[in-house]
DRENLUM-784044 format. One record per residue (C-alpha): residue in three letters; x, y, z. Coordinates in steps of 0.5 Angstrom, whole numbers, padded with zeros to 4 digits, always signed. Layout:
N
alaXYZ ...
***
This chain:
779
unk-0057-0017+0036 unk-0052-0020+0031 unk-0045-0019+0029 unk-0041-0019+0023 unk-0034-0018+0021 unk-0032-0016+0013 unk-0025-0019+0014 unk-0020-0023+0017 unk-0012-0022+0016 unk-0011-0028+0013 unk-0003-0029+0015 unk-0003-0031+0022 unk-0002-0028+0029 unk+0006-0030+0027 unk+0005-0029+0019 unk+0005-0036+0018 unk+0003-0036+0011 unk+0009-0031+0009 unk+0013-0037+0011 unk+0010-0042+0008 unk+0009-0038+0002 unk+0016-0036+0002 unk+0018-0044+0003 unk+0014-0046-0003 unk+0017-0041-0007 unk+0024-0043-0006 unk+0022-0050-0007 unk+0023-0052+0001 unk+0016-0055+0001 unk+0011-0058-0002 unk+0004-0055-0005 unk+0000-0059+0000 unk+0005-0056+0005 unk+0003-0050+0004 unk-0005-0052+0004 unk-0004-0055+0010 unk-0002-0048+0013 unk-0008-0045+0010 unk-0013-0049+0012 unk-0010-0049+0020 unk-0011-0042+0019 unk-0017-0041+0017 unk-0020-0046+0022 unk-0018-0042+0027 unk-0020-0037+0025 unk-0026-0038+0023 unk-0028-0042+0030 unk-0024-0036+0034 unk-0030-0031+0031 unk-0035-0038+0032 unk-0033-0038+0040 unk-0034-0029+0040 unk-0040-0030+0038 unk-0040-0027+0031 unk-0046-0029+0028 unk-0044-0027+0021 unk-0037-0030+0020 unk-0033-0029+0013 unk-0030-0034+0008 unk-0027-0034+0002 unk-0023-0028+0005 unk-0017-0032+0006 unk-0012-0031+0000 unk-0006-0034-0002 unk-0003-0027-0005 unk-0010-0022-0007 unk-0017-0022-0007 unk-0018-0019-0013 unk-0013-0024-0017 unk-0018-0029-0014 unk-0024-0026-0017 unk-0020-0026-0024 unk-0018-0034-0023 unk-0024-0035-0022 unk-0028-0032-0028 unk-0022-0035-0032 unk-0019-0029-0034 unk-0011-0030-0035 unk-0007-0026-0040 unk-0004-0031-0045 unk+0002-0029-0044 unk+0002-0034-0038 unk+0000-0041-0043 unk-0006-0043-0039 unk-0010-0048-0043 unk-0016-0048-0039 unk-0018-0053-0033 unk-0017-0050-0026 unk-0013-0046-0025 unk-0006-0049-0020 unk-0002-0045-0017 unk+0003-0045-0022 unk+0000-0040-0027 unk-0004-0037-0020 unk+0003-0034-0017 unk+0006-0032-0024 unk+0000-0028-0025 unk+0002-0025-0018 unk+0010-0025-0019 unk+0012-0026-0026 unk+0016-0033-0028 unk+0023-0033-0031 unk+0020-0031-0038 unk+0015-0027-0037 unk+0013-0022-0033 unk+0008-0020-0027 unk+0001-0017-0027 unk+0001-0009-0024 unk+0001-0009-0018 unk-0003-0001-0015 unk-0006+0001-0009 unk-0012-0003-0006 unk-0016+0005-0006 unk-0012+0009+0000 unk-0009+0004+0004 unk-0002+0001+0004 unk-0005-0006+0002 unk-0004-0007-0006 unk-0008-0011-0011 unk-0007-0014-0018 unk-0009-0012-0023 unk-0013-0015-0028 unk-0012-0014-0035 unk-0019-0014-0040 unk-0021-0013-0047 unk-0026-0016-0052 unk-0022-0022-0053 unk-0022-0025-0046 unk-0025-0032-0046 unk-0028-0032-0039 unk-0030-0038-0035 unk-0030-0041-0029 unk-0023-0043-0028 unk-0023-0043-0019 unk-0028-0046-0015 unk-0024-0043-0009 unk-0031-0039-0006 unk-0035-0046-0006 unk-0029-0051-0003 unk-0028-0045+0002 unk-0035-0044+0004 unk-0036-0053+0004 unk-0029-0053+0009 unk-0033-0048+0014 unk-0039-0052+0014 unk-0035-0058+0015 unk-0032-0056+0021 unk-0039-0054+0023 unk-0039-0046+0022 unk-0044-0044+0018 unk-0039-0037+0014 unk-0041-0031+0009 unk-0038-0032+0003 unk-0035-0026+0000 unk-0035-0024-0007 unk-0031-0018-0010 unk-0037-0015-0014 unk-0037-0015-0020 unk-0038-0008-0022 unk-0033-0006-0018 unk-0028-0011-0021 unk-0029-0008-0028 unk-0028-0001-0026 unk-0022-0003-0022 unk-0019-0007-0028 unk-0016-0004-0034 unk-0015-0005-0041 unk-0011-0011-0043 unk-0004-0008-0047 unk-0006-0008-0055 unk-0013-0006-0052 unk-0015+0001-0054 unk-0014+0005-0047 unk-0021+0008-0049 unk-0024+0001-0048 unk-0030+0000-0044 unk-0028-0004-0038 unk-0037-0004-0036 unk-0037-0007-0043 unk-0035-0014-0041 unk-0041-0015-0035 unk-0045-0019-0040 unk-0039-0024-0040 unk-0038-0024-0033 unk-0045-0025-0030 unk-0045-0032-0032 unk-0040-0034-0028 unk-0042-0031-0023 unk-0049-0034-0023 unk-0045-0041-0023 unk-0041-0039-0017 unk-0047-0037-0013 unk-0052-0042-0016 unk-0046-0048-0013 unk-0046-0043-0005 unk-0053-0044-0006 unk-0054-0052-0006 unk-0047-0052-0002 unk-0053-0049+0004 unk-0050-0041+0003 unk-0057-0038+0006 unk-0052-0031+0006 unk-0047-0027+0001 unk-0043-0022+0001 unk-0041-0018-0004 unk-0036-0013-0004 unk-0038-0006-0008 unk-0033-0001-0005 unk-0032+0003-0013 unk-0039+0005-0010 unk-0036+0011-0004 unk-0032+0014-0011 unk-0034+0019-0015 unk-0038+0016-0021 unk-0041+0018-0028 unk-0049+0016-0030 unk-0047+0011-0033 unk-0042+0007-0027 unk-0048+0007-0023 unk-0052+0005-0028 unk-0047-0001-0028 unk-0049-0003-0021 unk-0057-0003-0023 unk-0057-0007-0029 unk-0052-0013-0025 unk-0056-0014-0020 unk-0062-0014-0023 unk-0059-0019-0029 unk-0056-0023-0022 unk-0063-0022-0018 unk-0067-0028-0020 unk-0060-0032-0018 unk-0059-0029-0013 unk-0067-0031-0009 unk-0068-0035-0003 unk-0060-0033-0001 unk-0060-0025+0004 unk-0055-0021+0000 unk-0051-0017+0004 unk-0047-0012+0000 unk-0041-0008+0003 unk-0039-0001+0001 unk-0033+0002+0006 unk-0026+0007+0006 unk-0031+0013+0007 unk-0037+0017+0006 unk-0042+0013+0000 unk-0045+0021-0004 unk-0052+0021-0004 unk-0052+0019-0012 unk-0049+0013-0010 unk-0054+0012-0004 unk-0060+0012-0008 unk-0057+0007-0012 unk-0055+0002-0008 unk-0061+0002-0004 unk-0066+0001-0010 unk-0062-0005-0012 unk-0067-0011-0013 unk-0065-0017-0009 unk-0061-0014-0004 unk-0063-0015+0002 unk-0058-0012+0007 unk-0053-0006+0006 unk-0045-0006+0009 unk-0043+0002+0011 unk-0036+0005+0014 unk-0039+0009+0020 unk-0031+0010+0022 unk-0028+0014+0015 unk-0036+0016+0013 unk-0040+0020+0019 unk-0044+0024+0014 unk-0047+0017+0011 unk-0050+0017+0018 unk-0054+0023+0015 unk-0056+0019+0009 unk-0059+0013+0014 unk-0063+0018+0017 unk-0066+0021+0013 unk-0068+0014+0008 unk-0066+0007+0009 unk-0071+0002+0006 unk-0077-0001+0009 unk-0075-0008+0012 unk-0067-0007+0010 unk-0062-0010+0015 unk-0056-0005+0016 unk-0050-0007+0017 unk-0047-0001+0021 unk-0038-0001+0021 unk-0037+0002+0028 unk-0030-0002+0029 unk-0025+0001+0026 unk-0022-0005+0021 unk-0016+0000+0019 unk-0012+0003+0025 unk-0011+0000+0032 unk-0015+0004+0037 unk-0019+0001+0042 unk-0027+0003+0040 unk-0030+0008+0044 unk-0035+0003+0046 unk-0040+0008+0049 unk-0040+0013+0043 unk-0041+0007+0039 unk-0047+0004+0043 unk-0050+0012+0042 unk-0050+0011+0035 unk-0052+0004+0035 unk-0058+0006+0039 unk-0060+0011+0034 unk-0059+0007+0029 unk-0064+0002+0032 unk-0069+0007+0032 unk-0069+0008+0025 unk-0068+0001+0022 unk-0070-0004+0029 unk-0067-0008+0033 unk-0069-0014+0028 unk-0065-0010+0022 unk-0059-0008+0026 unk-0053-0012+0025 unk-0046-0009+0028 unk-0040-0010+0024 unk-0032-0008+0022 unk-0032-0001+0017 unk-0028-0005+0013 unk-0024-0012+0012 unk-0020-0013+0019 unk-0014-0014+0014 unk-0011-0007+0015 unk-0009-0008+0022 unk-0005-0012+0026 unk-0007-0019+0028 unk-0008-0020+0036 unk-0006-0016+0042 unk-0004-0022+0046 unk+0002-0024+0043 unk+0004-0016+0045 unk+0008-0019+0051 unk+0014-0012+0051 unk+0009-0006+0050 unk+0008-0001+0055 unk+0003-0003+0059 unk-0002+0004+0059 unk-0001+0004+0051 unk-0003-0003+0050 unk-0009-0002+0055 unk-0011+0004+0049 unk-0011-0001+0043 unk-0015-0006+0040 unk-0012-0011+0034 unk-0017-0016+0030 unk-0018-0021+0034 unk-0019-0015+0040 unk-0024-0012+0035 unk-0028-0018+0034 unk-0029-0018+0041 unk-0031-0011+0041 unk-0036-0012+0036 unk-0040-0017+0039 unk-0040-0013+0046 unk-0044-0008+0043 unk-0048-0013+0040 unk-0049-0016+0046 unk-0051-0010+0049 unk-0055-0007+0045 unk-0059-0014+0046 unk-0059-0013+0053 unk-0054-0016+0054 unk-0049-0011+0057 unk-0041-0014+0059 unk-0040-0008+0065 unk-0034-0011+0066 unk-0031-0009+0058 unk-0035-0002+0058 unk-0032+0000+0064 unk-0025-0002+0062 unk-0025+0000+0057 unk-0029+0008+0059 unk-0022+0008+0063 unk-0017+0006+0057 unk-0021+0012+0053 unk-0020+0016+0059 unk-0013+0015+0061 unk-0011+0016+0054 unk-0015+0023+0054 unk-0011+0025+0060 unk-0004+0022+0059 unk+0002+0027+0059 unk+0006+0022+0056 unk+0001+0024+0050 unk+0003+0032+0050 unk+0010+0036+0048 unk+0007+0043+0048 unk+0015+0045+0045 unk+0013+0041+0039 unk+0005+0043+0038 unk+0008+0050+0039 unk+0013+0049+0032 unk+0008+0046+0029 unk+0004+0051+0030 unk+0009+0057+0027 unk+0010+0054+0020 unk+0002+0056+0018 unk+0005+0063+0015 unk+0010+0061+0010 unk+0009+0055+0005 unk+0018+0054+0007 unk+0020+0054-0002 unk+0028+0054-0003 unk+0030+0061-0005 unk+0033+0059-0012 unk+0029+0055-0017 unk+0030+0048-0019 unk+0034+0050-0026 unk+0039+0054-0023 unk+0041+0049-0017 unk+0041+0043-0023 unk+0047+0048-0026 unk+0050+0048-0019 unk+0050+0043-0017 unk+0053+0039-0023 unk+0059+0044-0022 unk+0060+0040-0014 unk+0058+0033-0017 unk+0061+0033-0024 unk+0055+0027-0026 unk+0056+0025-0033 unk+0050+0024-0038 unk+0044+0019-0036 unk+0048+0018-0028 unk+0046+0012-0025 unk+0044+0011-0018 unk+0040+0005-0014 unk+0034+0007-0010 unk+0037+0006-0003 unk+0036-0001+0000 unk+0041-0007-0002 unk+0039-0014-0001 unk+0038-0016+0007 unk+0041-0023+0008 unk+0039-0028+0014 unk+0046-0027+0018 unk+0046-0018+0017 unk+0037-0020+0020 unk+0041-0025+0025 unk+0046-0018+0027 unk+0040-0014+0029 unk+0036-0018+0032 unk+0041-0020+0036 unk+0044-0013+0037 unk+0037-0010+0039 unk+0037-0017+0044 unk+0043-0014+0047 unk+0046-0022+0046 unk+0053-0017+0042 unk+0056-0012+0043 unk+0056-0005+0040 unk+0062-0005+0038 unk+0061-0012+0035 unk+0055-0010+0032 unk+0058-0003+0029 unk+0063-0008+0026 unk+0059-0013+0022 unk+0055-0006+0019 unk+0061-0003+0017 unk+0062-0009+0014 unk+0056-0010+0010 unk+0056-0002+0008 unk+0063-0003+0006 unk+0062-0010+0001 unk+0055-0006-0002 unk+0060+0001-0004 unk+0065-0004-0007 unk+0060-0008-0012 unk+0057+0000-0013 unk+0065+0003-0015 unk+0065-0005-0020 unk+0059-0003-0023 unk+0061+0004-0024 unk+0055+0006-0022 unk+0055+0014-0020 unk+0051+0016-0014 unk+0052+0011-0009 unk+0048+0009-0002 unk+0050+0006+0003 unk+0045+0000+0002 unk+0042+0001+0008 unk+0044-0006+0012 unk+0042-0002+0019 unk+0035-0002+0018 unk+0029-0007+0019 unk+0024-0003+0016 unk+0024+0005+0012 unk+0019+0008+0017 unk+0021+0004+0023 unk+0028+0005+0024 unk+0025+0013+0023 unk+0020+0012+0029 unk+0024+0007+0033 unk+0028+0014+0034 unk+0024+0019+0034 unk+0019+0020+0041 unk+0012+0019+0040 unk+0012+0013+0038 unk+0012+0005+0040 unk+0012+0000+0038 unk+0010-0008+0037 unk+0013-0014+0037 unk+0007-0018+0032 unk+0003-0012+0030 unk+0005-0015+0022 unk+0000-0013+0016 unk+0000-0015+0010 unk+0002-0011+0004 unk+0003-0015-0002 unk+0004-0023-0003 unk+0007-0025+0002 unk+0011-0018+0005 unk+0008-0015+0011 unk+0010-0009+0015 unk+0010-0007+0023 unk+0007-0001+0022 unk+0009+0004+0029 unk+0004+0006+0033 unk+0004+0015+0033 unk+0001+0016+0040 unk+0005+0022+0042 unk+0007+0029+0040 unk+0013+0028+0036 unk+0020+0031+0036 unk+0028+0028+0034 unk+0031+0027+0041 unk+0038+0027+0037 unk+0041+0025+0030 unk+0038+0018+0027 unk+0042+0017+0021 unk+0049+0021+0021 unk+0054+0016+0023 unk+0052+0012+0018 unk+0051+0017+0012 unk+0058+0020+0014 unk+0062+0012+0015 unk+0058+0011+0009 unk+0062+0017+0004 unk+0068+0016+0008 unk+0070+0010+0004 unk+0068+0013-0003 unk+0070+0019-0008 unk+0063+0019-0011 unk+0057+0021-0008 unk+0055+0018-0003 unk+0046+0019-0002 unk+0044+0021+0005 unk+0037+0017+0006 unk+0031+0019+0010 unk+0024+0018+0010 unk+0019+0022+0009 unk+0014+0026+0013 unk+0008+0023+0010 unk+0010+0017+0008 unk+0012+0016+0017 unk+0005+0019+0017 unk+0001+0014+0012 unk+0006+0007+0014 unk+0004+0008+0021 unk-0002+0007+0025 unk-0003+0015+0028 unk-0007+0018+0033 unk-0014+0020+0032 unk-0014+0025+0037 unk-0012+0030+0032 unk-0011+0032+0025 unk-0006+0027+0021 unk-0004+0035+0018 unk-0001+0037+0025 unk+0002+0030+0026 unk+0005+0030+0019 unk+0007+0037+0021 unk+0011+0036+0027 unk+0015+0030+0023 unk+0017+0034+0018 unk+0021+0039+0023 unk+0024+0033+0026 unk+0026+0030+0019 unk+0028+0038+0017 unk+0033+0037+0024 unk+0036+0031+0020 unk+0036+0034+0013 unk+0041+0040+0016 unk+0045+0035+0020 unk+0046+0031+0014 unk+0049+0037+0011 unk+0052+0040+0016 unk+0056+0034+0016 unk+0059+0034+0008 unk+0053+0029+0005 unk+0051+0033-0001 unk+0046+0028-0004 unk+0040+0027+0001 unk+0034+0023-0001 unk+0027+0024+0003 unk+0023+0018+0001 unk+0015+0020+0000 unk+0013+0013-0003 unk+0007+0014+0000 unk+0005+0021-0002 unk+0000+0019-0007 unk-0002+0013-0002 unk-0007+0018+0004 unk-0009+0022-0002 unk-0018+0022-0001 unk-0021+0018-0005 unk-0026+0024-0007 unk-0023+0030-0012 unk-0027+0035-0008 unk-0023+0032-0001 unk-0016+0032-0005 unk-0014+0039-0006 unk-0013+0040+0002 unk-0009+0034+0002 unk-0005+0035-0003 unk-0003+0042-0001 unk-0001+0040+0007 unk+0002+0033+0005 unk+0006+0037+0000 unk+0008+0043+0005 unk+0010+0038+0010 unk+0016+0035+0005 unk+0018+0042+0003 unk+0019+0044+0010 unk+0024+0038+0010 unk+0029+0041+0006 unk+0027+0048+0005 unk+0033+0051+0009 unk+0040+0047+0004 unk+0045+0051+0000 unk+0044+0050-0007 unk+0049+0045-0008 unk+0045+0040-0004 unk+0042+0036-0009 unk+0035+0033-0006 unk+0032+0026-0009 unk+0026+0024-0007 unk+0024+0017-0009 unk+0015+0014-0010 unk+0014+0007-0011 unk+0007+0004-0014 unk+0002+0008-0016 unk-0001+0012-0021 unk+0001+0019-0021 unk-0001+0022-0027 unk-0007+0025-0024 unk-0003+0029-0019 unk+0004+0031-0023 unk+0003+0039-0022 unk+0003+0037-0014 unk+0010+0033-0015 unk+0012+0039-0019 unk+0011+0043-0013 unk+0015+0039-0008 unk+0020+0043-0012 unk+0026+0036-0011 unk+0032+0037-0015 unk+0031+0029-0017 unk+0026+0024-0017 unk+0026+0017-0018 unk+0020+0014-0020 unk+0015+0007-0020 unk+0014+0006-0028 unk+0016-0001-0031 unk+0011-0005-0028 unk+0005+0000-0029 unk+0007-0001-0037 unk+0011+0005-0037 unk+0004+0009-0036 unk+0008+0015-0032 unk+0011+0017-0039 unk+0005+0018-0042 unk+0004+0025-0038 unk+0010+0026-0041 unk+0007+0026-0047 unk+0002+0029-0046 unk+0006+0036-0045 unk+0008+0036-0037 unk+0014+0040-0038 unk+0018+0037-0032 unk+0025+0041-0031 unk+0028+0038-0025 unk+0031+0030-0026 unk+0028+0025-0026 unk+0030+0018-0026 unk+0023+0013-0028 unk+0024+0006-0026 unk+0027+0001-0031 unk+0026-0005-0029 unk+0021-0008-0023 unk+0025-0010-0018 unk+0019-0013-0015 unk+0020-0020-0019 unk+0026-0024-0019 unk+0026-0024-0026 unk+0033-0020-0028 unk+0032-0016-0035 unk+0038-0015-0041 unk+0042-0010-0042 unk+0038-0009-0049 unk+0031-0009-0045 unk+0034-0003-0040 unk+0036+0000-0046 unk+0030+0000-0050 unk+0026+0002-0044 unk+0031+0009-0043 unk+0030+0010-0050 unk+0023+0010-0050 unk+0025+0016-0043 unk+0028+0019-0048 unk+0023+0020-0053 unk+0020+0025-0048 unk+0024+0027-0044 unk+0031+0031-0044 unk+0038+0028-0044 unk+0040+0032-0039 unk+0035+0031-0034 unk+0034+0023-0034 unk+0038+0019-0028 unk+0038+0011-0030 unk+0036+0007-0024 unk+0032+0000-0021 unk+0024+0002-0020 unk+0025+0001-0012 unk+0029-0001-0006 unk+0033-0008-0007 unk+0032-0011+0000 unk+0027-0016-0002 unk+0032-0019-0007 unk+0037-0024-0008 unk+0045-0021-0009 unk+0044-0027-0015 unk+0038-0022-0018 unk+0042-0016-0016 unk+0048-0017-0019 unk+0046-0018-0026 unk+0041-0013-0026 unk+0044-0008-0024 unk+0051-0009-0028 unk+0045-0011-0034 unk+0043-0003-0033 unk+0049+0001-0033 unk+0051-0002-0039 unk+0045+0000-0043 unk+0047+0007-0039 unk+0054+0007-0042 unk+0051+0004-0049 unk+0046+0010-0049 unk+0052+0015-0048 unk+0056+0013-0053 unk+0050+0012-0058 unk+0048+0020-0056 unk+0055+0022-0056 unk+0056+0019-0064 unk+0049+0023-0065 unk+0052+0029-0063 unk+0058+0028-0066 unk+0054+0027-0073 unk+0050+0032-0072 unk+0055+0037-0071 unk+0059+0035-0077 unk+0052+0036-0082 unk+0051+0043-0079 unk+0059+0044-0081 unk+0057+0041-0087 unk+0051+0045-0088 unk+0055+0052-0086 unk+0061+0050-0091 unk+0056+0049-0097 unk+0053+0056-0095 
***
């Protein structure tokens, strides 16, 4: 019985490729410094899933910062502004595609489908003169063979790298993306004709476009490219992967009837009624590769429920068909348990990370050859149990209040127009006020505090000093640059969510349990495996030092419920609606306390609202209604004058700005500069927003630091469409990931273009004032 694995986290079990890529961007290393690091962990990889069992091992899954941007390297499309002449592409024009260069910036970076992991975005049009500009699939594929591991080698599929692209800037936004796979496939006939003569005797191409809703024509687009690839594509086996939920029955028939494919990848974890689908018609002579280990969270397999469904499979597909495998790629969860040396023993014995996960794949493997490990099924039927039983799992106190929200939908009182006017009264902010997102820059010294702090190796009092320290530092550079509405900088925070549920029951957490979700940024997503509830206030002491040392307001910073939510790897025993219910009481605790105390700005992040939105129209009405309750429950119960931010980071919002208007935030600030101000075309297109809002003005994601008169024009181009007296001036995101040489300029760079706009309104005005005098004199 044969076992695969869709993917592999490529940064390592203690992310040595963020430190290597980190070092080469700072120039500390050299590039075959970094390419030594690569290739030790790939090695490992692959012989770590060799020495399992696996029989069908991934390459080409490893990145050096995304998978997508390797697939555009490879078809050799870089946007010009990058001056590349041709040749193979290097690193040089590779990472200022990815994060921008001094002169020009980066490519957009949005959502990989519903996950926390982000891709970058090609940018296509007519023009773009495609050729085979990385051999990275074929090197790869040759250095696993040469170490003796015959490997999958994995391509994003060419329809889905259309659809997932968007048209470059100057192309018409009407243009047909699809339109470009007669350029493309000819590429990708040399880079599979290469695997072939290289020894490849399986690929694998990922179609994951193929579980969203598509029109005719999309779906055409699959038929037509594998069709035009077949005759390419003979004497390889042809594996194509689908996964994040469910595949339509459209979209299965399609898939199913395409020529030259020999084996179909499906999320039996996030897609149950596909089940249905298989049941009822899978090709004759057809290998199913069935996605029952769940690549996307940490809990252990129920080995025997996985067995079941596999020993029904068998009896559709036959046990030569049937190969048992991850439901997506292994890069959306931690790397490896082992390195777990502090977690609660009872909680670590409920999780499986990667490296787990591809033992259990090839358990059941195992055991549907007949070769059944009674010892791991055992175990694991006792993890399943005690997990089911445990009383650390349950608060009947919490499940109760969460139950007692159903019957009302938790609006303020007053609409959002008449607490603007109240609660200017209170701030007294001029025109276009100025503010930052929440996080300054996190130096090595301020991360060396904590951990040393968190090691008990300083005192309280001396760790409270150096906080006090740095908080005072960042509201001093705040008051110099006259910025309105300060934060305080956030220097006792090691992450947005983690900081939350380190202080919060019914969470643990891990010491390695990294995950990539951009280039070289990882975070440690907690582990929600309880009922959740504040046992005491997480943020006062500091939002109340922090307004101790300034007149100016002073923001109240806090994450949202459904970002907590969405950032976590949450139970499965239970709706995630019930969890982000019993977060949202916890944080509306916080909300009022913070109030209570004297902060009249408090910010609740929902950077990842849009995240867990359902990749089906038909599933996202039921999401976005509990995931928009659940922040309202936060602030429902604030006095007018309290004035509510929220802030979203990377995505596209247009298609849910009325779920966003129906929050009911007094502000909100909002991702726009890296996505070519696409959140501004709502605007234009007629949404009335009347609450505050504050789009982007500059990608704090690239260090590239913008000029005043770029900032300005940018505003400008806001105020086109949106009222002066509701636009704030901010950066696009937190600047934790920034250098203070970066911030600095920039920040001064945009409240300069604020206060040159102010001037330039208040000149326009005063003009036209004196026409109207003019005009009333001549009347």
């Amino acid at each position: 019985m044969a076992s695969h694995i869709v993917g592999y986290p490529r940064m390592g079990p203690k992310r040595e490729l963020k430190f290597a890529l980190e070092s080469f961007w700072d120039g500390k290393s050299s590039a075959e410094d970094l390419q030594k690091v690569a290739a030790d962990l790939r090695e490992s990889i692959w012989k770590q899933m060799a020495d399992t069992g696996i029989k069908y091992i991934p390459s080409n899954t490893f990145s050096y910062y995304d998978q997508v941007l390797d697939t555009t390297a490879m078809l050799g499309a870089v946007p010009p502004r990058y001056g590349w002449n041709g040749g193979e592409i290097g690193f040089d024009v590779y990472f200022s595609m990815a994060r921008g260069n001094a002169s020009v910036p980066a490519m957009e970076m949005t959502k990989w489908f519903d996950t926390n992991y982000h891709f970058i975005v090609p940018e296509l049009g007519p023009d773009v003169k495609f050729s085979y500009a990385s051999h990275k699939a074929v090197t790869e594929y040759k250095e696993a063979k040469a170490l003796g591991v015959d490997t999958v080698p994995v391509l994003i599929g060419p329809v889905s790298y259309l659809l997932l692209s968007k048209p470059a800037k100057g192309v018409e936004k009407s243009f047909s993306l699809l339109s470009l796979l007669g350029k493309i496939l000819p590429i990708y006939k040399e880079v599979i004709s290469e695997l072939k003569e290289a020894g490849a005797s399986w690929i694998q191409f990922d179609e994951p476009t193929l579980v969203m809703d598509l029109e005719s024509h999309k779906l055409q687009a699959f038929t037509g490219a594998y069709s035009a690839l077949e005759s390419t594509l003979s004497g390889l086996n042809v594996l194509i992967e689908t996964y994040f939920a469910d595949i339509p029955a459209e979209q299965y028939k399609t898939l199913t009837s395409l020529k030259g494919v020999t084996a179909f990848g499906f999320d039996l974890v996030r897609g149950t009624k596909t089940l249905d689908l298989i049941k009822g018609d899978f090709p004759k002579g057809k290998y199913l590769f069935a996605g029952v280990v769940d690549g996307r969270n940490i809990w252990a397999n129920d080995l025997a429920a996985s067995f079941s469904t596999l020993e029904t499979l068998e009896g559709i597909v036959g046990k030569e068909k049937l190969v048992v495998s991850t439901s997506c790629s292994l890069l959306h969860t931690a790397v490896d348990l082992v390195n777990e040396t502090k977690l609660d023993k009872e909680i670590k014995s409920w999780l499986a990370f990667a490296a787990q996960k591809v033992v259990e794949v090839n358990a059941l493997a195992k055991a549907l050859a007949g070769q059944k490990d009674e010892d791991i099924f055992s175990a694991n039927a006792a993890a399943q149990a005690s997990r089911k039983s445990s009383p650390r799992v349950t608060n009947e106190a919490v499940q109760k209040a969460a139950a007692a929200l159903k019957g009302s939908d938790h609006r303020r009182a007053t609409n959002v127009s008449a607490r603007l006017d109240a609660q200017q009264k209170k701030l007294n902010l001029p025109i276009l006020p100025t503010t930052t997102i929440g996080s300054f820059p996190q130096t090595m010294e301020l991360r060396k505090v904590r951990r040393e702090y968190k090691a008990k190796k300083v005192s309280e009092d001396d760790y409270v000093k150096a906080i006090k320290e740095e908080i005072r530092k960042v509201v001093k550079l705040q008051e110099e640059f006259d910025i309105d509405v300060l934060v305080h900088g956030e220097p006792e925070r090691n992450d947005m969510v983690e900081y939350f549920g380190e202080q919060l029951s019914g969470f643990a957490f891990s010491a390695n349990g990294w995950v990539q979700s951009y280039g070289s940024r990882c975070v440690k997503p907690p582990i929600i495996y309880g009922d959740v509830s504040r046992p005491k206030s997480m943020t006062v002491f500091w939002s109340t030092l922090a307004q101790s040392m300034t007149a100016r307001p002073m923001k109240g910073m806090l994450t949202g419920p459904v970002t907590i939510l969405n950032w976590s790897f949450v139970r499965n025993d239970q709706p995630r609606y019930e969890t982000c219910y019993q977060i949202a009481l916890a944080i509306k605790d916080e909300v009022e306390d913070l109030e209570k105390n004297g902060i009249t700005v408090i910010q609740i992040d929902e950077a990842a609202l849009r995240e867990g939105l359902p990749l089906r129209k038909s599933e996202q009405a039921f999401y976005l209604d509990w995931a928009v309750h659940s922040f309202r429950i936060t602030n429902c119960g604030v006095q007018d004058t309290t004035q509510i931010h929220t802030h979203m980071c990377y995505s596209n919002f247009n298609d849910i700005i009325q779920s966003i208007i129906d929050m009911d935030a007094d502000v909100i600030t909002i991702e726009n500069s890296r996505s070519d101000e696409k959140l501004l075309s709502v605007f234009r297109e007629g949404v009335k927003y009347g609450a505050g809002i504050g789009p982007g003005v500059y990608d704090i994601h690239s260090p590239r630091i913008p000029s005043t008169e770029e900032i300005a024009d940018r505003i400008n181009k806001m105020l086109a469409v949106l009222e002066t007296n509701i636009l704030w001036v901010n950066p696009d995101c937190g600047l934790k990931t920034r250098k203070h040489t970066e911030v600095k300029p920039a920040l001064k760079n945009m409240v300069d273009a604020a206060k040159l706009l102010r001037t330039q309104l208040a000149s326009a005005k005063l003009a036209n004032q004196g026409m109207l005098r003019v005009q009333s004199c001549m009347v």
